[in-house]
N, C-alpha and C positions, 0 to 999 in steps of 0.2 A: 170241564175240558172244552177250549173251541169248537166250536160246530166244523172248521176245518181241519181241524187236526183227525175230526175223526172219518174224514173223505180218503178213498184208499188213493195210493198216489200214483193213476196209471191214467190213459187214453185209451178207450174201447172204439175202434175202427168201424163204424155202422154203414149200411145202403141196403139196398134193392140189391138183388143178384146181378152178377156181370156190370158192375159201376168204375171196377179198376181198383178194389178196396186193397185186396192180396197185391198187386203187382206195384201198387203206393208203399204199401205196409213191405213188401221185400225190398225197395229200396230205400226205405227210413232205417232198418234193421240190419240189415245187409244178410239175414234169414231167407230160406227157401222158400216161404209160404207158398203152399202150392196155388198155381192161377191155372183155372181152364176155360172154356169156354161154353158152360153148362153151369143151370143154377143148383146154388148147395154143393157146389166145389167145396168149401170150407167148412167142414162141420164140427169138430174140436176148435177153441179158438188156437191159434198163434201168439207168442208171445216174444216182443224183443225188448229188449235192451237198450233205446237210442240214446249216444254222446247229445248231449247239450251242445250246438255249435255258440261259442262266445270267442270274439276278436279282443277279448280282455287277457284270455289266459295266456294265448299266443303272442301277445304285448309283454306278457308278466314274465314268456319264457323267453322271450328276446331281453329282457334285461337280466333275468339270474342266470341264463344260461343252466339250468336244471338237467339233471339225467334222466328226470320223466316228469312228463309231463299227463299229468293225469285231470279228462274236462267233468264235469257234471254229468247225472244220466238222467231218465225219464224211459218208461214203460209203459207200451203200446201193445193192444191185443188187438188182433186183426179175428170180427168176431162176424160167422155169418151173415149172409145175406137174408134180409127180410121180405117178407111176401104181404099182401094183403091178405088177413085173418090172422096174421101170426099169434096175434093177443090169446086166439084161439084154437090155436094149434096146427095153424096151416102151416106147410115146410116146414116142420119142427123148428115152430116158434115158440113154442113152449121154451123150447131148453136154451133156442138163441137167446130169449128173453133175461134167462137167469143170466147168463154170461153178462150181458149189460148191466142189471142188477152190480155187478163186482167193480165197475170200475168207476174214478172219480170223473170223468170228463169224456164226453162224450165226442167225436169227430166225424160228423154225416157226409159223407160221400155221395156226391151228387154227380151224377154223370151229364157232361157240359160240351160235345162232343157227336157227330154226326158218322157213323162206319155201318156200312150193311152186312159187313162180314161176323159183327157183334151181336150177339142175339140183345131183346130188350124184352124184358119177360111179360109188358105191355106192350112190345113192338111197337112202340113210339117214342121219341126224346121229347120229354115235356119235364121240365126240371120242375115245374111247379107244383104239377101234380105228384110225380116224385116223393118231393117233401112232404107234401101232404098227407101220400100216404104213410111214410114214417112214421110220423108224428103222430099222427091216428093212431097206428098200433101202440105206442109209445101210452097214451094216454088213455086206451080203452084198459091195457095192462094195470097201468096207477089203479082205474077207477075197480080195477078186482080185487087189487089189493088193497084201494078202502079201504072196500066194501068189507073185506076180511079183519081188518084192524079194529072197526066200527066196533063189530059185534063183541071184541072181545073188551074194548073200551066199554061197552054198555052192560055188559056182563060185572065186569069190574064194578062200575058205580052202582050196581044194585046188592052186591054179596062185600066187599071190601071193606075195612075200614075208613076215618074218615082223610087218614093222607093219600091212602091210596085213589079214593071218591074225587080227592080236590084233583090229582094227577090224572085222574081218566076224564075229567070235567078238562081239563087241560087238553088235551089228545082232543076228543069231541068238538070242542071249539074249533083249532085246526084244520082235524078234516073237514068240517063244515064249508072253510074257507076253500082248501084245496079242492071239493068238489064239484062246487061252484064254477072254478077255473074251467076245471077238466072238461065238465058238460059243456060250458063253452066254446070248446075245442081248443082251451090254454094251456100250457102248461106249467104245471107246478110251482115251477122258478118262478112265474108270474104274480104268485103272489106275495105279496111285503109281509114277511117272518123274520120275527127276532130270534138272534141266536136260540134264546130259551124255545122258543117253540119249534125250530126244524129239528133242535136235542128231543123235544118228547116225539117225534114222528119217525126217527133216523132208522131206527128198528122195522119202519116200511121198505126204507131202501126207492123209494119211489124214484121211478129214472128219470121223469120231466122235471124233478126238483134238480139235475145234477146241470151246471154248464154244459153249453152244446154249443158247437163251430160247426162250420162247414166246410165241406173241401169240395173245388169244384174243378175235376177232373175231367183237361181237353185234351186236345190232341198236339201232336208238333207248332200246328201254325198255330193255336191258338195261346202260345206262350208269350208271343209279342203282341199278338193282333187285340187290337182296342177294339170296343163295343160289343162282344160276342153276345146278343140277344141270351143264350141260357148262362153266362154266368152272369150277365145283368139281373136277369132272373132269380139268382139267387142270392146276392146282394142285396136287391130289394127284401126278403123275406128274413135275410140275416138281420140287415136294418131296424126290422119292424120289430125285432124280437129282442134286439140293444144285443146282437152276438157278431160275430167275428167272420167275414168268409175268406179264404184262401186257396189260392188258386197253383195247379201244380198239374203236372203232362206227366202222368207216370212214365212214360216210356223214355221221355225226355231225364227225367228224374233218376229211374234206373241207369242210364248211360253214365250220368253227372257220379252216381255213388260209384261207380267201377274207379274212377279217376283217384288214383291215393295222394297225389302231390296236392295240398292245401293250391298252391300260387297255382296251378295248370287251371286248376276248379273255380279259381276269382278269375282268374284271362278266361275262360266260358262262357265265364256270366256275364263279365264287362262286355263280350262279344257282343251277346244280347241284349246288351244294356237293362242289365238285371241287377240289385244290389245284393238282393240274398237269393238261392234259391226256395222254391217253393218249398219243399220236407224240411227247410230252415226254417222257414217263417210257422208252418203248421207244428213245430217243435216249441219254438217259441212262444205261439200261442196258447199251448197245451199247458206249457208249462206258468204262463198268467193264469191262466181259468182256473190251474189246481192252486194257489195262492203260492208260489214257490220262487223262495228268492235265491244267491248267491251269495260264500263269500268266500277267498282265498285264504291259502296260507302258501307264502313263497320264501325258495331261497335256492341254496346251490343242488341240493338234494333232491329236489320237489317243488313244481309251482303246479295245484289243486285247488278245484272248484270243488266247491260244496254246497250241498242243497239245503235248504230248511226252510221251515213256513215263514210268512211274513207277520211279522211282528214277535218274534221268536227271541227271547233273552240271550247275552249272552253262556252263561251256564248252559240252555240248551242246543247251543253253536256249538259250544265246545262235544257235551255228549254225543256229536253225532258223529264227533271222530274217532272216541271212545269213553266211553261209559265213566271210567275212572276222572277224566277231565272234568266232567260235570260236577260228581260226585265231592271234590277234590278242590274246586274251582276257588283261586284265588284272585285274578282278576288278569283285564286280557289288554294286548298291548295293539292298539289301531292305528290306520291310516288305509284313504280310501284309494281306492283304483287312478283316481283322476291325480293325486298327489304322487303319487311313482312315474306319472308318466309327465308328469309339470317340471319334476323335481332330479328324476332318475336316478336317485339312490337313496334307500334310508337315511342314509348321512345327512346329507342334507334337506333331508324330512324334519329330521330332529331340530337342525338349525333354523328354520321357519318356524318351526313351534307346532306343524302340524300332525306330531308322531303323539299319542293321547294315550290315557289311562285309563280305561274303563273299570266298574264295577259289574254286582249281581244284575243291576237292575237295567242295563246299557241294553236299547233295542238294537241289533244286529241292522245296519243297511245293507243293501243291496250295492255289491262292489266294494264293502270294507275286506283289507287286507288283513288278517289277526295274527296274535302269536298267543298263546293261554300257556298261564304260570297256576299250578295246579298243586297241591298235597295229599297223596291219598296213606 
């Protein structure tokens, strides 16, 4: 099995305490998550739900005119705030720990933003250090749970047989690598593993091995304002790491989810000359890192997004709409997003020649329309 397919398919919301993680995450979610302004507000994680925003499907439903219209989703846990020591038990870090453990992608919250009314549990905005400290707890955690894997890897090659010996010879080699990183102060991801080897370590759950963004949470004026020295700050550190930073004003963000009309919520943006909002793009993101693509099925009934990994056959396109599709899978009938809207009807999809047949072996893209003819 792909080493992705076995990443579970959520966004774990990380920071420092009071970085704005809860009041981002209640306006991604449209959830209560409670915000206060005291550290360790948040001690169970939160869990939502968020639509995929895609200007695809809302295309797809301006031409079939559908009676529902149903988008893609994506899950996000909004998971305490971390302390220095946590690795070791400070602010129950221990447990926040495991929580991160659970999820496939990680979204660090970085507080970008100047309020005296906001406690800062280092009473300073230093985004640098910030990160740093994260990622230190992040990585002193991996190096315990090696260290724990180690022993039981070197155990195995001394009492085991000899497939099991080659398989703990395999593990060993790995961590070897990974520890390297760590001491260095890397993280996991940093080092170049083949599918086969992040499969024999997976069972670590290691969190520096997992994708990591950042969110770099300002205030009002900093939603239009160019140059903010801490989200430069944290650009730069996103850069160096080849990861992703995005920028969003929770408060600002919270108001923009209240708005239900789609066109009121684009005239906000265009206001600000914004093209997507910020919990758009950190959606989007999340949803790259976890390797996940889209594909539809439309008509008068229903125009639906659908999630699946990338590089996913057809056959297991079809099963994720039901089990029996797959099971059953006789071949699926295509045409991509960009050809409905070139073309604007099936009908004349067909006459172009661009309406397709696929088989078992057809990689699913991203933005193909399908229809699946099935026997079970």
């Amino acid at each position: 099995m792909p080493y992705n397919n076995l990443m579970a398919l959520n966004c774990g919301i990380v920071g420092l305490p009071n970085v704005g993680k809860s009041t981002i995450f209640s306006a991604l979610s449209g959830a209560r998550a409670e915000a206060a302004n005291y550290p360790f507000c948040t001690i169970n994680p939160n869990v939502g739900i968020v639509n995929v925003p895609d200007r695809r499907l809302l295309k797809l439903a301006e031409i079939f005119k559908p009676r529902r219209r149903i988008p893609g989703t994506v899950e996000f846990v909004d998971i305490a705030g971390l302390v220095k020591g946590a690795s070791t038990g400070e602010g129950l870090g221990n447990q926040f720990l495991s929580h991160i453990r659970e999820v496939g992608v990680i979204a660090q919250v970085v507080r970008c933003f100047d309020d005296p009314d906001i406690i800062h549990v280092e009473n300073r905005i230093d985004p640098d250090s910030d990160m740093e400290t994260i990622n230190i707890e992040l990585a002193l955690a991996d190096l315990e749970t090696l260290g724990k894997r180690r022993e039981r890897a070197e155990r195995s090659h001394k009492v085991q047989g000899k497939n099991e010996q080659k398989q703990a010879e395999t593990v060993l080699a790995v961590l070897d690598r990974i520890g390297l990183a760590l001491e260095q102060g890397k993280p996991a991801r940093s080092v170049n593993l083949t599918e086969e080897e992040r499969e024999a370590v997976y069972d670590c759950h290691f969190i520096t091995l997992k994708p990591q963004l950042y969110v770099c949470n300002v205030d009002e004026g900093g939603v239009r304002a160019a140059g903010n020295p801490y989200v430069e700050a944290v650009k730069r550190r996103a850069a160096a790491e080849g990861s992703e930073a995005v920028v969003i004003c929770g408060k600002f963000e919270a108001e923009l989810a209240g708005l239900d009309d789609e066109a009121e919520k684009l005239a906000f943006l265009e206001e600000l000359g914004l093209k997507e909002s910020g919990l758009d793009a950190l959606v989007h993101a999340a949803y790259r890192l976890l390797g996940l693509r889209t594909f539809f099925t439309a008509g008068e009934d229903e125009c639906r997004a659908w999630t699946i990994h990338a590089g996913d056959n057809a056959p297991k396109a079809a099963g994720v709409i039901h089990t029996d599709f797959e099971k059953g899978f006789i071949k699926a009938e295509v045409y991509s997003f960009n050809d409905i809207v070139l073309y604007g009807t099936e009908a004349k999809i067909r006459e172009a020649g661009k309406y397709r047949i696929e088989g078992k072996d057809y990689i699913v893209q991203d933005g193909d329309v399908m229809f699946f003819k099935f026997n079970v």
